[in-house]
FIMARFI-145415 format. One record per residue (C-alpha): y negated, x negated, z; residue number from 1; chain; residue in one letter. Coordinates in steps of 0.1 Angstrom, whole numbers. Each point is the difference from the previous one (the first is absolute). Layout:
{{Y X Z} NUM A A}
...
END
This chain:
{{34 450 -376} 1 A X}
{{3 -33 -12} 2 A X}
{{33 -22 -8} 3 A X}
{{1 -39 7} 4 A X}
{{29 -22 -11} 5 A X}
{{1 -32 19} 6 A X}
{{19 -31 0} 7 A X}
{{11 -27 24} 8 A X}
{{-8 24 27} 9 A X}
{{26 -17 24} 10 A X}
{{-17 -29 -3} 11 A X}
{{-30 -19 24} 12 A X}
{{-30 11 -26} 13 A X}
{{20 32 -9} 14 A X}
{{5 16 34} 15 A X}
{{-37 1 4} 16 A X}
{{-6 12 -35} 17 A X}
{{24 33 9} 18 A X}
{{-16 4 32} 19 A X}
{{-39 -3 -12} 20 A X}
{{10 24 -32} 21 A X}
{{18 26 25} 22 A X}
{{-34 0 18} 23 A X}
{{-22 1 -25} 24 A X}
{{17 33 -18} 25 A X}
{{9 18 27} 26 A X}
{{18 24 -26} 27 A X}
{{9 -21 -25} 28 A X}
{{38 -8 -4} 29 A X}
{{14 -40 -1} 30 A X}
{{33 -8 -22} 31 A X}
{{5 -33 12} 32 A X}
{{28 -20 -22} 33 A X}
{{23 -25 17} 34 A X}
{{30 -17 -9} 35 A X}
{{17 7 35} 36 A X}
{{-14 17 28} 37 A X}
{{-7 -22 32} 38 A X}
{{-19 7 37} 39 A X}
{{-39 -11 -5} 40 A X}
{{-22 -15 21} 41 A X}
{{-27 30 0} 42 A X}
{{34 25 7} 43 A X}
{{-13 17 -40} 44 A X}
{{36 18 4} 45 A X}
{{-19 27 26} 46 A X}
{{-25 8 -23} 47 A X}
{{-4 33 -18} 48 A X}
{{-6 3 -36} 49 A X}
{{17 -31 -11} 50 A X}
{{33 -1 -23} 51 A X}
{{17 -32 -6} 52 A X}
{{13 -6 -35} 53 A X}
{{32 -25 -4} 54 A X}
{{-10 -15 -30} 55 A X}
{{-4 -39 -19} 56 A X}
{{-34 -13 -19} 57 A X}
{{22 -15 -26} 58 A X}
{{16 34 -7} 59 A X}
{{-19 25 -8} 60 A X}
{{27 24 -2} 61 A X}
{{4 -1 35} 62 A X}
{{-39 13 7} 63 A X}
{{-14 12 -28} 64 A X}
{{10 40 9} 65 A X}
{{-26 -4 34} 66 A X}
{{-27 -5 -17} 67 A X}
{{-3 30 -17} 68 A X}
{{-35 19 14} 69 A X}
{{-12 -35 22} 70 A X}
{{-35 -1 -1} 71 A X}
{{-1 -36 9} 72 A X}
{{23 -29 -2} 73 A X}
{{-5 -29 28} 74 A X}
{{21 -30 -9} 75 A X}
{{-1 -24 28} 76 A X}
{{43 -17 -5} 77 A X}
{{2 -32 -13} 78 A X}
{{21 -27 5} 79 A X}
{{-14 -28 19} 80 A X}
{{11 -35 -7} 81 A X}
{{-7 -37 -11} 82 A X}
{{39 -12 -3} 83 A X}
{{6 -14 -39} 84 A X}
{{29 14 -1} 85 A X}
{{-15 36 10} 86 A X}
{{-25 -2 -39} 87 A X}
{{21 25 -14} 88 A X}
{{10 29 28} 89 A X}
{{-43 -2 11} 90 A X}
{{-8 6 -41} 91 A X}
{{26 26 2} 92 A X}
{{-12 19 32} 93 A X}
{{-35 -8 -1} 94 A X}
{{-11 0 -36} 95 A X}
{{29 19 -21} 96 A X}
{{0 24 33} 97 A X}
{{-40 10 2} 98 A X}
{{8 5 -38} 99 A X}
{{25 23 0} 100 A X}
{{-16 23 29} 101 A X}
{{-34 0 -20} 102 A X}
{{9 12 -31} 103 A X}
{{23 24 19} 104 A X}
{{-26 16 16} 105 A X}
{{-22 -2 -29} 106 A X}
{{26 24 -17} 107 A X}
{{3 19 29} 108 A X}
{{-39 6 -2} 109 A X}
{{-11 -15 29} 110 A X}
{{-34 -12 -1} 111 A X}
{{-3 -23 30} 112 A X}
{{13 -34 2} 113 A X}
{{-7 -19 33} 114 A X}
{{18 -37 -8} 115 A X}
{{0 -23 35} 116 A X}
{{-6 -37 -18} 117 A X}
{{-2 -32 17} 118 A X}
{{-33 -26 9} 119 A X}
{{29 -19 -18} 120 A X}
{{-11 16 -32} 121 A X}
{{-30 -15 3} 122 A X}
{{-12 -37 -2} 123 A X}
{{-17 -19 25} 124 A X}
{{-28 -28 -7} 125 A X}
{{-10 -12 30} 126 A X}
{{-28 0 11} 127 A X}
{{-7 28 -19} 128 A X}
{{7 34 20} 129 A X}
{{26 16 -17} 130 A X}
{{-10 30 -19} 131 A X}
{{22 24 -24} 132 A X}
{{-17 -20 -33} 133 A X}
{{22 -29 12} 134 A X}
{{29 6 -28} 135 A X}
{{26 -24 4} 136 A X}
{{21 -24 -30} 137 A X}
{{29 20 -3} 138 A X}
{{22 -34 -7} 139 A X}
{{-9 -16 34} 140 A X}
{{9 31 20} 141 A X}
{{32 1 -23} 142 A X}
{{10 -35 10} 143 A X}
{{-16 2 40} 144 A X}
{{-6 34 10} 145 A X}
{{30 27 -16} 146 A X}
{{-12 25 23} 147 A X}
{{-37 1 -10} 148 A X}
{{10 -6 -34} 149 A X}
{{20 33 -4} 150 A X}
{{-28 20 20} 151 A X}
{{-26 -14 -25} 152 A X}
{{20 14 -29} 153 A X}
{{10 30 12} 154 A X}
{{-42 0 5} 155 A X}
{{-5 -6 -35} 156 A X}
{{25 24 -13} 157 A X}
{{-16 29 25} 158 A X}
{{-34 -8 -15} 159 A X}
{{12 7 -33} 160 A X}
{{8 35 11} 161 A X}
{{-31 10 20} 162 A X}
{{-11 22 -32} 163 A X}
{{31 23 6} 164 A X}
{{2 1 39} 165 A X}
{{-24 -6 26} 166 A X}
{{13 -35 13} 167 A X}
{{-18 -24 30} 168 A X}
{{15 -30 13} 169 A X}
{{-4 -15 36} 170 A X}
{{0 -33 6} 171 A X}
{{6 -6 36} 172 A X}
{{-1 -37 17} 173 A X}
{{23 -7 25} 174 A X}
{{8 28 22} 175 A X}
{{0 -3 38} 176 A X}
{{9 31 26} 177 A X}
{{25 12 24} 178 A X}
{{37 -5 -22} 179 A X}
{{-16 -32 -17} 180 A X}
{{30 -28 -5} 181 A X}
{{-27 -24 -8} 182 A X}
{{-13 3 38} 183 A X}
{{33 0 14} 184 A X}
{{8 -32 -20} 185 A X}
{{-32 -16 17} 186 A X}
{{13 19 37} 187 A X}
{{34 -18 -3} 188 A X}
{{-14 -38 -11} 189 A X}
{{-22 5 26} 190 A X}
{{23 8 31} 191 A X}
{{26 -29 -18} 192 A X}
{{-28 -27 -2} 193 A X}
{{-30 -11 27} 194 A X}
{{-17 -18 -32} 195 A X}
{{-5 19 -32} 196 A X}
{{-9 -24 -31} 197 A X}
{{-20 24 -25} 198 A X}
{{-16 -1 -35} 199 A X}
{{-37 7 5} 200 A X}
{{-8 20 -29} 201 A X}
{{-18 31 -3} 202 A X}
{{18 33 -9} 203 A X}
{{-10 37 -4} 204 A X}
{{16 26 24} 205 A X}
{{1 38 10} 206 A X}
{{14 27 20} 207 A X}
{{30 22 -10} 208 A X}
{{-18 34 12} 209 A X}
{{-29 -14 -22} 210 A X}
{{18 -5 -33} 211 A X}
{{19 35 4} 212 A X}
{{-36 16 2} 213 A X}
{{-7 -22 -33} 214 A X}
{{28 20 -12} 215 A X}
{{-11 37 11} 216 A X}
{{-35 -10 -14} 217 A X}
{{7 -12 -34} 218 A X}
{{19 35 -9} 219 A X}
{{-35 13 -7} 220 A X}
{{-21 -32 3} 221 A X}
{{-2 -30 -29} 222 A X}
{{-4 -6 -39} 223 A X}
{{31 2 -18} 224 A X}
{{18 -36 -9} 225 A X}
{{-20 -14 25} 226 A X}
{{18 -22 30} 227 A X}
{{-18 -1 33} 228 A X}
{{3 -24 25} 229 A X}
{{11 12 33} 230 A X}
{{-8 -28 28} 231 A X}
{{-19 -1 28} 232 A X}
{{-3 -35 20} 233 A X}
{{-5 -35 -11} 234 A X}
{{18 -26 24} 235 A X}
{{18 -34 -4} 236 A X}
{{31 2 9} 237 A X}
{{-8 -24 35} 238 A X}
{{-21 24 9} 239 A X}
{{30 33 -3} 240 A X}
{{25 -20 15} 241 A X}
{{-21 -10 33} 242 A X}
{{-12 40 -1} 243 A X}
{{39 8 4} 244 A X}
{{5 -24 25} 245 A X}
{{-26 13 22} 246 A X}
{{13 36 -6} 247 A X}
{{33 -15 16} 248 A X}
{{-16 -16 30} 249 A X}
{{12 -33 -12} 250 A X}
{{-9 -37 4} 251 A X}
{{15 -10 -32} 252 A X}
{{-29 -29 -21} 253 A X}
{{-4 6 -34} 254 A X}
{{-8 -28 -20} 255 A X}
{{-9 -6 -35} 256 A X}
{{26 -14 -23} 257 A X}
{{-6 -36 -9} 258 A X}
{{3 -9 -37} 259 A X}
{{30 -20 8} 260 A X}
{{16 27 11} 261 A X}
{{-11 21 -31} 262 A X}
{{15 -25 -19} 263 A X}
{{30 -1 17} 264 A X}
{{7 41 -1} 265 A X}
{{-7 -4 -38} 266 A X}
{{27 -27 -1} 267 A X}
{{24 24 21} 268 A X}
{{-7 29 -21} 269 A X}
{{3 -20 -33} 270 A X}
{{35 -15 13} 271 A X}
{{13 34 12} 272 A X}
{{-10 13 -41} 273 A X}
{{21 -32 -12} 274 A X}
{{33 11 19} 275 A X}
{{-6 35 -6} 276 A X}
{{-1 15 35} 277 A X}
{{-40 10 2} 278 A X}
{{1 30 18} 279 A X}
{{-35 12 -13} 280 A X}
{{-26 -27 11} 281 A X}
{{-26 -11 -18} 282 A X}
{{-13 -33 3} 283 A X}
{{-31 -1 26} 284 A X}
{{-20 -15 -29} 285 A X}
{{-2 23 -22} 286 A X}
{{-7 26 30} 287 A X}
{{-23 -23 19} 288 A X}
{{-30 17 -17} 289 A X}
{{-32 23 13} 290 A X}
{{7 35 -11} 291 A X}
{{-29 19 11} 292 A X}
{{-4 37 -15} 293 A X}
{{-26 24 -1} 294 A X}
{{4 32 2} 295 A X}
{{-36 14 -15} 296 A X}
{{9 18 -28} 297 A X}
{{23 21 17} 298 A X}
{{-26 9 25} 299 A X}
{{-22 4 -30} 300 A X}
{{24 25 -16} 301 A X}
{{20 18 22} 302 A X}
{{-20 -4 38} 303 A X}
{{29 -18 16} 304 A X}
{{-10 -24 24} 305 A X}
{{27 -16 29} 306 A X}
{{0 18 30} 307 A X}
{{20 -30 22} 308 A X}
{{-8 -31 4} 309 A X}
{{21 -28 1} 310 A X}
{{3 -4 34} 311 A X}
{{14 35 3} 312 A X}
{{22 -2 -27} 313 A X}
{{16 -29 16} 314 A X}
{{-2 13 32} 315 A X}
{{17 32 -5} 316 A X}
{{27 -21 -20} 317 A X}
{{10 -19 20} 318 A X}
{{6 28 23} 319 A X}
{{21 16 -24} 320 A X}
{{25 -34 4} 321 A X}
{{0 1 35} 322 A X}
{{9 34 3} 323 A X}
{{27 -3 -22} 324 A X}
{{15 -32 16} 325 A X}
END
């Protein structure tokens, strides 16, 4: 019987990760640390074979004990934001965090490390399609991009271990499926507004259910230190938004954004930096890129291919938001 010891597993990507590792061991038993216990979207709570852990990244104290006789550590909590004033909690959670749980378990003898990155950790350069070469300059995604800054170093720090414990790193793109908050953002602009002004850049998506297999399928699949991308479609963001409007049933135009209007966000965004009261945006600029990803070498490597498409992923989505409404 094996042992798994997952984190974020209350979370959008997490849920699925419990679920998929539940099925794929049908005897294998999930400690599943959380900093306070909540109702989840999948309803984890009924299933069998799973222990939740109270516990905090940033002290190890608090986990250290579970992980005595895991087999395999899947690390999927991070902190997710792009407030300044956020630099130092994200470097704590995500980077000082993924530290502290891989040496624990390192100590603890496990010898499988499954770290969930971030396409964030990678750089795009358009028109290129993205692949996991792409290594990004460290001070631009210091000063733009904290999030994707502290997964790439927690990357670089996990690559230095990958002689001691088996460790792969996923690199998903952005993540669609029913619970996404990213579709039900796009569900309430578009039953608020009949027109929908949109950047038309590419960007690299993929299915929830598709990323947790990633997960199941890199526990015995993949070349230590290596990160694998985990994306499926290539779509400009015109094109997603109009797919979730027809899902809806909706008359709602979608329109490009007009490089006034570009300009104009930028100047919001840069004002709202000045007085201090960004919320988390980034300026549409620096956004406003393609950011098309293959996903080859983790075909290549591990067999994984998508099994939804996009149009199924936003379909069943958008579902999810109705039926919560």
């Amino acid at each position: 019987m094996n042992t798994y010891f997952i984190t974020g597993g209350f979370g959008f990507v997490g849920q699925y990760i419990v679920q998929a590792i539940h099925e794929h061991d049908p005897r294998g038993e999930l400690r599943v640390l959380t900093r306070t216990q909540r109702k989840t979207f999948l309803d984890l709570q009924k299933l069998e074979r799973v222990k939740w852990v109270r516990g905090e990244l940033t002290q190890p104290e608090s986990f250290v004990e579970h992980l005595a006789g895991v087999d395999a550590v899947i690390h999927n909590a991070a902190m997710v934001s792009f407030v300044k004033a956020d630099a130092q909690k994200v470097f704590e959670s995500n980077v000082v965090g993924t530290r502290n749980l891989a040496w624990a378990a390192h100590k603890a003898g496990c010898k499988n490390f499954i770290f969930i990155s971030s396409i964030s950790a990678i750089e795009f350069r358009p028109p290129q399609v993205t692949d996991e070469t792409f290594i990004p300059d460290l001070d631009y995604k210091k000063k733009y991009d904290i999030y994707g800054y502290t997964k790439r170093l927690s990357e670089i720090e996990l690559s230095e271990m990958k002689d001691d414990m088996r460790v792969i790193m996923l690199n998903p793109s952005v993540i669609l499926g029913p619970g996404s908050e990213r579709v039900e953002t796009a569900v309430k602009a578009i039953h608020k507004f009949p027109i929908l002004p949109m950047m038309d850049y590419v960007n690299a998506f993929v299915d929830v259910r598709d990323v947790a297999r990633a997960v199941a399928l890199a526990l015995t699949n993949g070349r230590s230190g290596e990160r694998y991308i985990v994306s499926a479609h290539n779509a400009s963001m015109i094109e997603f938004t109009r797919l979730v409007v027809d899902a809806l049933e909706k008359k709602a135009r979608v329109l490009p954004l007009s490089p006034v209007g570009l300009k104009l966000a930028d100047g919001l965004v840069a004002l709202l930096d000045v007085l201090n009261l960004n919320p988390g945006l980034r300026r549409p600029s620096q956004m406003n890129i393609d950011k098309p990803c293959s996903y080859e070498k983790i075909k290549a490597e591990m067999g994984w291919e998508p099994i939804f498409t996009l149009e199924e992923s936003i379909r069943d989505s958008v579902k999810s938001v109705i039926s919560n409404q």
